[in-house]
Steps between C-alpha positions, in 0.01 A plus 500: 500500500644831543389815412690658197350836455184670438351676253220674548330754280322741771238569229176327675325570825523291796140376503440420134439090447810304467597236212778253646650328206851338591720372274816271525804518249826289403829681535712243227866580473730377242865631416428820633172525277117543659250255331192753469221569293558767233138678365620511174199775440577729738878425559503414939648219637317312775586245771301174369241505726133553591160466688533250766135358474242433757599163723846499353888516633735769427693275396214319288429806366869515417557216312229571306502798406888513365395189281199691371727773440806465442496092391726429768464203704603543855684304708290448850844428707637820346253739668647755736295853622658805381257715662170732419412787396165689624370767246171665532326759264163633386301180281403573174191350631448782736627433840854387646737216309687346776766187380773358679742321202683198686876454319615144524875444344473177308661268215337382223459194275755564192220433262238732384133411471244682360359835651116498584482882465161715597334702227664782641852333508438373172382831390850675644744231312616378884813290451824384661788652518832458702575838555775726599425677792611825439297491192135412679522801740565666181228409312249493799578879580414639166214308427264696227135431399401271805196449662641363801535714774906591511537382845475112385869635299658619770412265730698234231779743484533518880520140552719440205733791683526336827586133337769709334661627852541204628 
């Protein structure tokens, strides 16, 4: 899969312990519109996506995840690599976060099941949205009040940019 682009916050030093916690993420495109996950509490958008866990597939992890999510369904035969993005920055645990999110373009089922959210998902209102494009980078650049470090934004924004030029 290729490389997309890297982000990388500079604000760590070399030898510090590493976390490695990669993530895959559905790019789902309808009439123009991104299907993504809008935190409702802090108002980002977000690629449905997350932690690919220990012993499974990207595209396991995939599937998944945008079910958990978003309540999508995907379709296996669908799949297609997009591309990754490697980001690295100081842990909140002390030491270096170091992720490389794995895009996959894919269709969905038309239905919608139920989410199985995480406290903290719960907690932020996560739901989906087909989104305007334009709008996401929007939103993602001016978000107020987050915890989350702003790099996990931009790196949304950028991606969302680049399926925009082509």
């Amino acid at each position: 899969m290729k490389l997309l682009f890297d982000l990388d916050g500079h604000d760590y030093e070399p030898d510090w312990k590493r976390y490695v916690r990669n993530s895959s993420r559905g790019i789902i495109i309808r009439n123009g519109l991104i299907g993504m996950v809008h935190s409702t509490k802090f108002d980002y958008y977000k690629f449905p996506g997350g932690g690919i866990e220990k012993g499974e597939s990207r595209v396991e992890a995939l599937i998944r995840e945008v079910a958990e999510e978003a309540g999508l369904v995907v379709l296996r035969s669908t799949i297609r690599p997009y591309g990754y993005v490697h980001r690295i920055q100081k842990s909140n645990k002390g030491g270096i976060f170091v992720q490389d999110n794995y895009y996959f373009l894919c269709d969905v089922e038309n239905e919608i099941v139920s989410q199985c959210l995480d406290g903290y998902e719960a907690a932020e209102n996560y739901a989906l949205e087909f989104v305007d494009p334009i709008l996401a980078i929007q939103k993602n650049r001016n978000v107020q009040g987050s915890p989350y470090n702003p790099m996990m934004f931009e790196r949304e924004a950028r991606v969302l940019e680049m399926l925009m030029d082509e």
